[in-house]
C-alpha positions as CSV (number, residue, x, y, z in Angstrom):
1,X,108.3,103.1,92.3
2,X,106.9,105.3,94.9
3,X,104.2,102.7,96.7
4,X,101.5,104.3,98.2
5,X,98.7,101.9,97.8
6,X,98.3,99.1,99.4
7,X,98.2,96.8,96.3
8,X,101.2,99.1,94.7
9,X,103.5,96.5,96.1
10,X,102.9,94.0,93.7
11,X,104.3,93.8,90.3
12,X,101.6,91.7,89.4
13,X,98.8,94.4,90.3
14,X,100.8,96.6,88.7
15,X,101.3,95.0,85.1
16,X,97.5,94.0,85.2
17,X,96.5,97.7,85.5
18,X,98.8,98.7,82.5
19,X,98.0,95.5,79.9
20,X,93.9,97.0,81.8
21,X,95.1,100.3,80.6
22,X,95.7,99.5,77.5
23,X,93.2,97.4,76.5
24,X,90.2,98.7,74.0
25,X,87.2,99.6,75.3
26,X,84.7,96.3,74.6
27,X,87.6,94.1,75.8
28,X,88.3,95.9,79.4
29,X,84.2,96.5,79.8
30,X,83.4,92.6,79.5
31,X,86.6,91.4,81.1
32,X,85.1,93.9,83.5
33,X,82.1,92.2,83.9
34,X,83.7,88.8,84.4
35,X,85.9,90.2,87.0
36,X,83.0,90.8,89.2
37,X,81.0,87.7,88.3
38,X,84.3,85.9,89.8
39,X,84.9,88.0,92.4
40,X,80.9,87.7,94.1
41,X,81.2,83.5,93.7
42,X,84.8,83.9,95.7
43,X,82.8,86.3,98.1
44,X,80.1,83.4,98.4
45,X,82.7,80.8,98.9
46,X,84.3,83.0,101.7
47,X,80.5,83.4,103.4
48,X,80.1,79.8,103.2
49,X,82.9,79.3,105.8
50,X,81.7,80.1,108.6
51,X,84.7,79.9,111.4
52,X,86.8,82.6,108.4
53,X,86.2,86.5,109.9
54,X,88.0,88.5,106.9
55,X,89.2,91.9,107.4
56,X,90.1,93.9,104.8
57,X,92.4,96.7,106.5
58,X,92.5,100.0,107.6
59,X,94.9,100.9,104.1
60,X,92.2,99.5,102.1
61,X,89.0,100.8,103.9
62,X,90.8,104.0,103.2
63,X,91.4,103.3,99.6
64,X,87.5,103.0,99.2
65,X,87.1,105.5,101.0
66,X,89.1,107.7,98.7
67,X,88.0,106.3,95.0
68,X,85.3,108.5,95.4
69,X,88.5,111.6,94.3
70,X,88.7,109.4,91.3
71,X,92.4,110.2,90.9
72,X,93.3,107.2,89.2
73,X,92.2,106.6,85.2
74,X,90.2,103.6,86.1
75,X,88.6,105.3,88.6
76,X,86.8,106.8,85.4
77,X,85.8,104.1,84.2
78,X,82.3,102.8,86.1
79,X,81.9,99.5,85.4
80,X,86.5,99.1,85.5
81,X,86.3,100.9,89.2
82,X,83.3,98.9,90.2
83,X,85.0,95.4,89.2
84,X,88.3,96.5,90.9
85,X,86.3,98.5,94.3
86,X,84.6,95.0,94.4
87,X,87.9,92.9,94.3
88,X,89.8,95.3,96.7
89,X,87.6,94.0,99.3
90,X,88.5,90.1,99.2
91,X,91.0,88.9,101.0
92,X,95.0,89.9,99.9
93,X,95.8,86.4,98.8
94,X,92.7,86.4,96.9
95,X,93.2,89.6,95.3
96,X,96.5,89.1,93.9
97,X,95.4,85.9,92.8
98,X,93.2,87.1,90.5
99,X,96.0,90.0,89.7
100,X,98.2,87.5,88.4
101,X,95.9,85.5,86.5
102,X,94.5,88.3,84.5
103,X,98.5,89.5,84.0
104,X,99.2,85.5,82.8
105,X,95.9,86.0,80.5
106,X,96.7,89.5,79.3
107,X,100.1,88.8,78.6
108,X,99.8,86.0,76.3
């Protein structure tokens, strides 16, 4: 596996964008919607702690930076690319957190 993204790394991300992949279309647009509903009250936790500075990374500043090519198949999909654009910018731990509980949840 050639990794060129910063989240490519883990198998976890990766196995959560296939089961995403193929998922039907109501399933991945409200899971979609959930996503970003729990990844704003993580955000609110992380604002509530005041003495935690979180940077997200050059590799993933450039990441956003670059969804806007929307290369990658959920890149086409609005509310899919929002969820994930939104999640990209939590912190790593945080983000493949979530990756592996939607592959635990997706998988059963």
């Amino acid at each position: 596996m050639n990794n060129r993204r910063w989240y490519d790394s883990n198998e976890n991300t990766q196995r959560a964008l296939d089961l995403l992949k193929d998922m039907d279309e109501t399933r991945r647009y409200a899971l979609s919607r959930d996503l970003t509903a729990v990844v704003k009250q993580i955000k609110e936790l992380h604002e509530e702690d005041e003495e935690q500075d979180v940077s997200i990374g050059i590799d993933r500043v450039l990441g956003l930076y670059k969804i806007s090519n929307s290369r990658r198949w959920y890149d086409k999909i609005s509310i899919l690319s929002y969820a994930l654009k939104t999640m990209s910018t939590l912190p790593k731990e945080d983000f493949y957190n979530i990756m592996e509980g939607l592959t635990t949840t997706l998988s059963a």
